[in-house]
N, CA, C and O atoms as a Tripos MOL2 file, in Angstrom:
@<TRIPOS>MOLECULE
protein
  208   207    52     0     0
PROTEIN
NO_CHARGES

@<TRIPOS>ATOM
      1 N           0.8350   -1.2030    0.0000 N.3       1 UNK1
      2 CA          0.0000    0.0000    0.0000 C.3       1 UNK1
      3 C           0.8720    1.2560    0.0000 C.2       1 UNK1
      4 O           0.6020    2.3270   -0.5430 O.2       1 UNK1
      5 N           2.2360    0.8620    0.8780 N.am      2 UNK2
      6 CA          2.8680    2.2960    1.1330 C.3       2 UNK2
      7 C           3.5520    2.9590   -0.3810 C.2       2 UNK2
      8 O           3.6590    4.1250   -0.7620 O.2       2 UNK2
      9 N           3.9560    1.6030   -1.0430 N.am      3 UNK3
     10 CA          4.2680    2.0030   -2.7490 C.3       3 UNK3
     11 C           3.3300    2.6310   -3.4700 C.2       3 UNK3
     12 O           3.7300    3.5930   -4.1250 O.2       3 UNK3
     13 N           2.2460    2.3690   -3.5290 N.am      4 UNK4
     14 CA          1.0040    2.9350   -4.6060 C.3       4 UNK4
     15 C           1.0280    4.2930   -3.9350 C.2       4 UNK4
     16 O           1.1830    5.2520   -4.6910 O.2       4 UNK4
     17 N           0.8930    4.5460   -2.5590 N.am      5 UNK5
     18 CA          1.0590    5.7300   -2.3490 C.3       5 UNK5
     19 C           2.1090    6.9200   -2.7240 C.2       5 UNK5
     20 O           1.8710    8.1250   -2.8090 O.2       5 UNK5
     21 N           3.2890    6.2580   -2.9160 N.am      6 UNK6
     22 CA          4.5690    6.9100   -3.3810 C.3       6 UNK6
     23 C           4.4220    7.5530   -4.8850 C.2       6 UNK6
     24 O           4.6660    8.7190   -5.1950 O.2       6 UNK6
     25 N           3.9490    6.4740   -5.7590 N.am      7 UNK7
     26 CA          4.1040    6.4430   -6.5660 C.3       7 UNK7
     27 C           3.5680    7.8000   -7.5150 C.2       7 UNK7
     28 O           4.0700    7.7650   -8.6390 O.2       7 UNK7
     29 N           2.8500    8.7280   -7.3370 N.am      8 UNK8
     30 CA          2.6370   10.1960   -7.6680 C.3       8 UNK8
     31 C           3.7310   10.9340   -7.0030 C.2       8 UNK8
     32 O           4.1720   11.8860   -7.6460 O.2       8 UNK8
     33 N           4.3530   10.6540   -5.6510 N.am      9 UNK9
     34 CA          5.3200   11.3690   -5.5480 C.3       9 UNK9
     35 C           6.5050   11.2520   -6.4590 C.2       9 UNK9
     36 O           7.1380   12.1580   -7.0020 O.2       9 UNK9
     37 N           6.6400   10.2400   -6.5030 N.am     10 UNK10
     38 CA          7.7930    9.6390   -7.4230 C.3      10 UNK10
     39 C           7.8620   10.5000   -8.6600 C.2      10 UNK10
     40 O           8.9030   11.0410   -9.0330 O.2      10 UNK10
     41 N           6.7560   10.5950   -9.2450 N.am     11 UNK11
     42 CA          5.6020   11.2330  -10.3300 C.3      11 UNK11
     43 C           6.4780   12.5960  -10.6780 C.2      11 UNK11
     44 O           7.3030   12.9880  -11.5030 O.2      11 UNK11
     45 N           5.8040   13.0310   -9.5820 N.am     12 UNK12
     46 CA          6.0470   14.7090   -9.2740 C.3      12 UNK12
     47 C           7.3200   14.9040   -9.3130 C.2      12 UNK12
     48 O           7.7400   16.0150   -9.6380 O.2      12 UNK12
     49 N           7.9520   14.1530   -9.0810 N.am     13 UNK13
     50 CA          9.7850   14.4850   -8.6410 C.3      13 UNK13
     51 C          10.4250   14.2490  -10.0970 C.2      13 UNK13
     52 O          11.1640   15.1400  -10.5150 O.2      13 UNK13
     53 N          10.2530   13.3870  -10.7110 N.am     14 UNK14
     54 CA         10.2380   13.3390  -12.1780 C.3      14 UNK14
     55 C          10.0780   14.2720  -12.7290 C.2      14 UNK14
     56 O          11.0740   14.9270  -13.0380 O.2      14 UNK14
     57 N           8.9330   14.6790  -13.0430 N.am     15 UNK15
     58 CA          8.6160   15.6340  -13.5850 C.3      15 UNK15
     59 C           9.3630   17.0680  -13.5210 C.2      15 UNK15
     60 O           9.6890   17.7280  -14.5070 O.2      15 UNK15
     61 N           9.6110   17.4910  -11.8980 N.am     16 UNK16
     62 CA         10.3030   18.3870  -11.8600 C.3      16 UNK16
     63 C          11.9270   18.2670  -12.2840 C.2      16 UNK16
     64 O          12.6870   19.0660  -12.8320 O.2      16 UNK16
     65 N          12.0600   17.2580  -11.9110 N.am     17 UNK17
     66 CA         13.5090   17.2550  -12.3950 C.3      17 UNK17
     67 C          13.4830   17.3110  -13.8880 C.2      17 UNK17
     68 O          14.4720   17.8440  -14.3900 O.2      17 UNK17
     69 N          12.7320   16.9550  -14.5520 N.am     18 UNK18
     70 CA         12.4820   17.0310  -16.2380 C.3      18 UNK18
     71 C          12.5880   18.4960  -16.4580 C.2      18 UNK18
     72 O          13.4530   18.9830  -17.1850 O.2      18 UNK18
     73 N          11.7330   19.1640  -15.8490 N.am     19 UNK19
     74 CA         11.6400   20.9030  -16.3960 C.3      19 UNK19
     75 C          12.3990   21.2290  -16.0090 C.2      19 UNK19
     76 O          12.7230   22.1310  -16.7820 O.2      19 UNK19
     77 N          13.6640   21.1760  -14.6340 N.am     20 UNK20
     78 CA         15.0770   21.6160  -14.8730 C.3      20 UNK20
     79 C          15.4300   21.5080  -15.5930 C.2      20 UNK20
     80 O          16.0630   22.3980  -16.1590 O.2      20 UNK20
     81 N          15.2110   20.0450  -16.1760 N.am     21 UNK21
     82 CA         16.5590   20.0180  -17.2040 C.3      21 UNK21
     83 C          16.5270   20.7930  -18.4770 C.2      21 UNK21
     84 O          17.4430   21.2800  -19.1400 O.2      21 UNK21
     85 N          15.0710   20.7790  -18.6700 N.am     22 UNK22
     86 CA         14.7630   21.4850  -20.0380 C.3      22 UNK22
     87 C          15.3900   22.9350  -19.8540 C.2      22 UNK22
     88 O          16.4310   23.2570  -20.4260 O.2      22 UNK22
     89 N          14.7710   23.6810  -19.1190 N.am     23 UNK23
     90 CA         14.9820   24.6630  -18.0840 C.3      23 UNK23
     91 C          16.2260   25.2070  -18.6610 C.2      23 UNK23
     92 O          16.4250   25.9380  -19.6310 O.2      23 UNK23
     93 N          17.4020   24.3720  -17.3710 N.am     24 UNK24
     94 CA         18.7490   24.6180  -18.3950 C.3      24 UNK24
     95 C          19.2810   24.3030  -19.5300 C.2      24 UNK24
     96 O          20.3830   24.8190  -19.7120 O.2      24 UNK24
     97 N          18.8040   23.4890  -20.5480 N.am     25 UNK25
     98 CA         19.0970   23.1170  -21.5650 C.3      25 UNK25
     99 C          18.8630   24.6180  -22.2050 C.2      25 UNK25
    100 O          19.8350   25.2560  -22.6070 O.2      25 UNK25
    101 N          17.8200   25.0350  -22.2640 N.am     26 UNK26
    102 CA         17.3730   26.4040  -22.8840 C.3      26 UNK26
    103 C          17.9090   27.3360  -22.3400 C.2      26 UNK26
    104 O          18.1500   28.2950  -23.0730 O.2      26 UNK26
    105 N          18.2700   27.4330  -21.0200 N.am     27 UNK27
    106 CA         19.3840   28.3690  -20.8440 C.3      27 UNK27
    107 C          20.4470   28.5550  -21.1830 C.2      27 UNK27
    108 O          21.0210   29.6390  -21.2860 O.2      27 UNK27
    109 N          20.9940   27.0900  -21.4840 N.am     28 UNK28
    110 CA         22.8520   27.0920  -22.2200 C.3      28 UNK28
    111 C          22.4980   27.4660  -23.5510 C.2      28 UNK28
    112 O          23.0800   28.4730  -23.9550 O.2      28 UNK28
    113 N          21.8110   27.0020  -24.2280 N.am     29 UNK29
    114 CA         21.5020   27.2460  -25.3600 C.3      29 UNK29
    115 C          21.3560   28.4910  -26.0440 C.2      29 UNK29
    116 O          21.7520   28.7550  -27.1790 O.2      29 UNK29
    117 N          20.6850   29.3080  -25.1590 N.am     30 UNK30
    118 CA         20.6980   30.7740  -25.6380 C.3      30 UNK30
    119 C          21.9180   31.3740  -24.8790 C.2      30 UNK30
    120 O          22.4430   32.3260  -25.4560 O.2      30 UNK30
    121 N          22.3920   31.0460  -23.8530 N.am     31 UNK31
    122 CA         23.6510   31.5910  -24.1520 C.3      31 UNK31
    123 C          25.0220   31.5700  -24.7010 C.2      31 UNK31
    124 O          25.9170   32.4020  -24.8490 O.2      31 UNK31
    125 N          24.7750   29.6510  -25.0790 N.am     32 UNK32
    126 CA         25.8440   29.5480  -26.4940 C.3      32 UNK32
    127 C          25.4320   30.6640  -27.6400 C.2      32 UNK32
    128 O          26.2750   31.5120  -27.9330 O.2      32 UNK32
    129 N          24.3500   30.6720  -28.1890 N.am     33 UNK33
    130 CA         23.6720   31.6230  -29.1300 C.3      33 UNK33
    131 C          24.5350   32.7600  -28.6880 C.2      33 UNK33
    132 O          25.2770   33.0170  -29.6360 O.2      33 UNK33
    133 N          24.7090   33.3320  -27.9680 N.am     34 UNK34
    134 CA         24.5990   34.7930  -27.6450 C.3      34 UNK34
    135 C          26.1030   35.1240  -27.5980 C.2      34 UNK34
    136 O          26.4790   36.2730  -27.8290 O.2      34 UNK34
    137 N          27.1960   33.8770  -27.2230 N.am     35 UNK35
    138 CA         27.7470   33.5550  -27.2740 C.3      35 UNK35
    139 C          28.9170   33.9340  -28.4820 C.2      35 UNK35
    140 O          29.8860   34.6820  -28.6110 O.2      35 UNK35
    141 N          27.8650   32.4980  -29.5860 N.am     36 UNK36
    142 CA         28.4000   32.6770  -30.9080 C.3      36 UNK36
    143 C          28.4500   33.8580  -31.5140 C.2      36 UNK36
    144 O          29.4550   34.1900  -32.1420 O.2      36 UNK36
    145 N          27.2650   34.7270  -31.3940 N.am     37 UNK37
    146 CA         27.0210   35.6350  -31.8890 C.3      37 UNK37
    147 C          28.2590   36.8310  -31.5600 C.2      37 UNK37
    148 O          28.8850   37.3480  -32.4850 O.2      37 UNK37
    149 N          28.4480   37.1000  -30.4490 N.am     38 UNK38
    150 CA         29.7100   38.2410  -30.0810 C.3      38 UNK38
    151 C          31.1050   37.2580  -30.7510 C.2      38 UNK38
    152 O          31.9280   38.0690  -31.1750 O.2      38 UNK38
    153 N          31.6260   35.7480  -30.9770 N.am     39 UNK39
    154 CA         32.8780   35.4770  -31.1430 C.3      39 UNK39
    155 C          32.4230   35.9420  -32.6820 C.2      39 UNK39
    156 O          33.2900   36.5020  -33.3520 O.2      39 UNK39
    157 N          31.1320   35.7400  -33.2610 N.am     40 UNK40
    158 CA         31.4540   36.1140  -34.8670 C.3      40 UNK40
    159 C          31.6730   37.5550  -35.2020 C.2      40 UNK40
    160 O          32.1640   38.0150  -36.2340 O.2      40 UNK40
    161 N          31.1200   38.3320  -33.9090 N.am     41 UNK41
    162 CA         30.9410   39.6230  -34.5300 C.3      41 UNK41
    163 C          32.5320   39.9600  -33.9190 C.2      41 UNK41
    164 O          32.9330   40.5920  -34.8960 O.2      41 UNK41
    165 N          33.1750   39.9600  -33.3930 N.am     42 UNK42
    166 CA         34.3410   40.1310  -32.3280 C.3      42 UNK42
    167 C          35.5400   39.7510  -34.0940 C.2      42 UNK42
    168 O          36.4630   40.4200  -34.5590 O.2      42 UNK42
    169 N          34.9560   38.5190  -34.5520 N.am     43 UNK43
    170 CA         35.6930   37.9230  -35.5910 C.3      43 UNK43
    171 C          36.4580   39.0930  -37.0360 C.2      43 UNK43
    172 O          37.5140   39.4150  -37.5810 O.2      43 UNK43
    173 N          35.0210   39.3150  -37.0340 N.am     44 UNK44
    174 CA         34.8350   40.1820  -38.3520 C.3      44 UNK44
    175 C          35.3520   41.4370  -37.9270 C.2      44 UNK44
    176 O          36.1430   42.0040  -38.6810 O.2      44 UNK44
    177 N          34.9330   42.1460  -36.4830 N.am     45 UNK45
    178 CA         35.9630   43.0750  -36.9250 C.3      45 UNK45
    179 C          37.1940   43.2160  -36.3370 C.2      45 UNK45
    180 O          37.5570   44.3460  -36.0130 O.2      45 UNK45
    181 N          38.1620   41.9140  -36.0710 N.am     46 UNK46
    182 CA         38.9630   41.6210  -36.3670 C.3      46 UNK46
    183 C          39.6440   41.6650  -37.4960 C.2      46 UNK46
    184 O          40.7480   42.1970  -37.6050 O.2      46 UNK46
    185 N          38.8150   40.9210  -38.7050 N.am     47 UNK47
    186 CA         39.3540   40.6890  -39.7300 C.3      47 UNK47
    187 C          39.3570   41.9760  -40.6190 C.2      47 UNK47
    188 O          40.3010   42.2810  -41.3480 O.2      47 UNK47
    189 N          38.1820   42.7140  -40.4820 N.am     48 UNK48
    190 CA         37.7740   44.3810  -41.0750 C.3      48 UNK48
    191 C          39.2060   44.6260  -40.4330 C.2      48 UNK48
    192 O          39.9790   44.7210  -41.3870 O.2      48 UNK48
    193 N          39.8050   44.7500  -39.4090 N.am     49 UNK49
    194 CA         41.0250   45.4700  -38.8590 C.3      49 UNK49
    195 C          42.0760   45.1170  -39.9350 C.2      49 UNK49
    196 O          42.5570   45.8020  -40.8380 O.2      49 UNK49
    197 N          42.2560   44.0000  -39.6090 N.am     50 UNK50
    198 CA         43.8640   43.5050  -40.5190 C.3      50 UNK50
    199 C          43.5780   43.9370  -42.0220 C.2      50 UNK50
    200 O          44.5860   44.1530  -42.6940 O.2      50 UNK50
    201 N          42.3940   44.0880  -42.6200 N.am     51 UNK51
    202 CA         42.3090   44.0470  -43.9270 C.3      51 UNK51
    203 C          42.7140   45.5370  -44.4170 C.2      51 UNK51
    204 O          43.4290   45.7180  -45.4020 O.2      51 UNK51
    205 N          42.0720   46.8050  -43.4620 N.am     52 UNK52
    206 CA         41.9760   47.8910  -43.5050 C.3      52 UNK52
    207 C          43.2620   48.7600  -43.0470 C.2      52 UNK52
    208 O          43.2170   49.9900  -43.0720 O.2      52 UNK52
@<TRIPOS>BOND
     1     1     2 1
     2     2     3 1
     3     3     4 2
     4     3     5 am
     5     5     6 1
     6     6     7 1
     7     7     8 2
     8     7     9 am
     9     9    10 1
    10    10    11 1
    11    11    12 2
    12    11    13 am
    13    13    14 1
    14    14    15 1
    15    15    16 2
    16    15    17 am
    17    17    18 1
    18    18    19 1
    19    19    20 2
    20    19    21 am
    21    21    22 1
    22    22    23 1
    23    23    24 2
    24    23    25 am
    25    25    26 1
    26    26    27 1
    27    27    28 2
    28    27    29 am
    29    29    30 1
    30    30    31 1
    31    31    32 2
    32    31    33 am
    33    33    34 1
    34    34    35 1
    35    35    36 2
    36    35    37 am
    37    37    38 1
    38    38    39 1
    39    39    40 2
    40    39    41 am
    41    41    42 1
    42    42    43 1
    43    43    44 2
    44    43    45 am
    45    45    46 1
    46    46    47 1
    47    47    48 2
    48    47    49 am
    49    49    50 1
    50    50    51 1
    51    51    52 2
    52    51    53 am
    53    53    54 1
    54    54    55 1
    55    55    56 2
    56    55    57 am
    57    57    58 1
    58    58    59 1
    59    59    60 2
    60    59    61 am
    61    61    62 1
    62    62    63 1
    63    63    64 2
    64    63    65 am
    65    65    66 1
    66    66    67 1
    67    67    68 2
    68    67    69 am
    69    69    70 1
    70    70    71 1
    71    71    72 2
    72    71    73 am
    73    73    74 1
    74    74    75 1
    75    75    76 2
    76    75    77 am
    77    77    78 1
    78    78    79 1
    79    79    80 2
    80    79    81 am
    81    81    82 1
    82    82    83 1
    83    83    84 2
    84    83    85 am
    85    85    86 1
    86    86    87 1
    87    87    88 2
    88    87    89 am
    89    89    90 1
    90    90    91 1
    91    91    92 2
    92    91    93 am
    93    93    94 1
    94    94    95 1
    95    95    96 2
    96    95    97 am
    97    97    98 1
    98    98    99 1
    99    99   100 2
   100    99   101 am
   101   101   102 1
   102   102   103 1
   103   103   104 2
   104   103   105 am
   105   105   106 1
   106   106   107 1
   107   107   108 2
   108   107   109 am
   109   109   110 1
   110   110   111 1
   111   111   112 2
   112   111   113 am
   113   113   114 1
   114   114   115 1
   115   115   116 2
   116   115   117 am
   117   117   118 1
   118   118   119 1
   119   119   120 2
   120   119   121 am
   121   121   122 1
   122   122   123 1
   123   123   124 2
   124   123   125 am
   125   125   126 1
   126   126   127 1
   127   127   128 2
   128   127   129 am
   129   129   130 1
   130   130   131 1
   131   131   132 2
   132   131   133 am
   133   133   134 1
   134   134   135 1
   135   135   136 2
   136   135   137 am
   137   137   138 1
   138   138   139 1
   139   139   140 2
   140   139   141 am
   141   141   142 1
   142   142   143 1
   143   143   144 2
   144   143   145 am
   145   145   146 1
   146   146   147 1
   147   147   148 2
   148   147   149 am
   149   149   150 1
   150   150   151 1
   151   151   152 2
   152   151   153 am
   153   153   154 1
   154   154   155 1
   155   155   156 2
   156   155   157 am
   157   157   158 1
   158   158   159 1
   159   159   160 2
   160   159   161 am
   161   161   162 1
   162   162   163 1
   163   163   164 2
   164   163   165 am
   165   165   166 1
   166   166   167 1
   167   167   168 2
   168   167   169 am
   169   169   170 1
   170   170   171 1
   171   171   172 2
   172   171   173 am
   173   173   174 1
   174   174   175 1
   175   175   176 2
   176   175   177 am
   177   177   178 1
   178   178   179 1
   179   179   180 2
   180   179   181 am
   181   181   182 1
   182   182   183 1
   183   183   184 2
   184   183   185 am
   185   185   186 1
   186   186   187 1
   187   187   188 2
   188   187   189 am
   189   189   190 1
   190   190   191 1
   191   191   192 2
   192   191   193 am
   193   193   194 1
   194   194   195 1
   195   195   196 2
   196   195   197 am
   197   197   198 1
   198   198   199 1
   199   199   200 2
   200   199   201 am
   201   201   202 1
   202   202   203 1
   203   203   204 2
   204   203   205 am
   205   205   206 1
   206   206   207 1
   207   207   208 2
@<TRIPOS>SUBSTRUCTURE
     1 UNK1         2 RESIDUE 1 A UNK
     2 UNK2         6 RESIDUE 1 A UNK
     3 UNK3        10 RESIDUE 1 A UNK
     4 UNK4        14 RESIDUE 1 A UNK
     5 UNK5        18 RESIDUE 1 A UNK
     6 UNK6        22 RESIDUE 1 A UNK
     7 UNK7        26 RESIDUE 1 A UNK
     8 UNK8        30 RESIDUE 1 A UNK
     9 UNK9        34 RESIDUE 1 A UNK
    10 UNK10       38 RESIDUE 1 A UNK
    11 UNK11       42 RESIDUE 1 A UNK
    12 UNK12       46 RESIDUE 1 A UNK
    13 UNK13       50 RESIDUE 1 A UNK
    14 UNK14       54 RESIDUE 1 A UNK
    15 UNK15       58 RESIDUE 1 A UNK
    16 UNK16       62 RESIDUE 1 A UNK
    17 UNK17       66 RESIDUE 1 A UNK
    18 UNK18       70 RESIDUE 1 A UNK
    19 UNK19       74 RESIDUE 1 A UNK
    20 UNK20       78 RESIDUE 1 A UNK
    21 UNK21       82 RESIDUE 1 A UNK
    22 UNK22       86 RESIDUE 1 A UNK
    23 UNK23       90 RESIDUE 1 A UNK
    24 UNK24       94 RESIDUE 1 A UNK
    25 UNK25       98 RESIDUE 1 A UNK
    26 UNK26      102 RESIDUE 1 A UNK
    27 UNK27      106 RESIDUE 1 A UNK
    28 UNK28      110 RESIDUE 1 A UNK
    29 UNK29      114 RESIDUE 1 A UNK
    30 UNK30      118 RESIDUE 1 A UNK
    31 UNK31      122 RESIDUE 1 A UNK
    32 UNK32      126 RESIDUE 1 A UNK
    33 UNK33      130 RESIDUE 1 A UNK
    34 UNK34      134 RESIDUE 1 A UNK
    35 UNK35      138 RESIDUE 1 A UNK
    36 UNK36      142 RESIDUE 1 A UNK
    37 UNK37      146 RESIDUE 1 A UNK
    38 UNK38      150 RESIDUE 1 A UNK
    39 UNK39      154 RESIDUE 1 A UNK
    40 UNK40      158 RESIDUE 1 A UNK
    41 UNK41      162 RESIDUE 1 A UNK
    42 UNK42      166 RESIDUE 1 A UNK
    43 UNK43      170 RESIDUE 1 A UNK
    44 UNK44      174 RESIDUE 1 A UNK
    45 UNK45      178 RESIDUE 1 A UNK
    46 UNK46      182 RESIDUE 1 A UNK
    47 UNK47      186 RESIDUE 1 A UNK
    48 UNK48      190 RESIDUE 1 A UNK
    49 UNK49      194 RESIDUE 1 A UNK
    50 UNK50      198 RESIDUE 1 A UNK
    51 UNK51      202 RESIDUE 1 A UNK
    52 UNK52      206 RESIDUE 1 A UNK
């Protein structure tokens, strides 16, 4: 009996640990994005430098 009872907790704890993960997945993610975005722009005018 004491298992069937658990077993939504179990549930719930799952679950939350799931939307962390998503959670941070979407957090690294946009800040790789944001990331990439300044090493490309950082890149170019780098390269605008040496060319000019």
């Amino acid at each position: 009996m004491r298992g069937v009872q658990a077993l939504p907790f179990i549930g719930r704890r799952v679950e939350e640990k799931l939307f962390a993960a998503i959670r941070w997945e979407s957090i690294i993610t946009l800040y790789g994005h944001t990331f990439n975005l300044r090493a490309s722009f950082v890149r170019h005018s780098t390269l605008e430098h040496s060319c000019s």
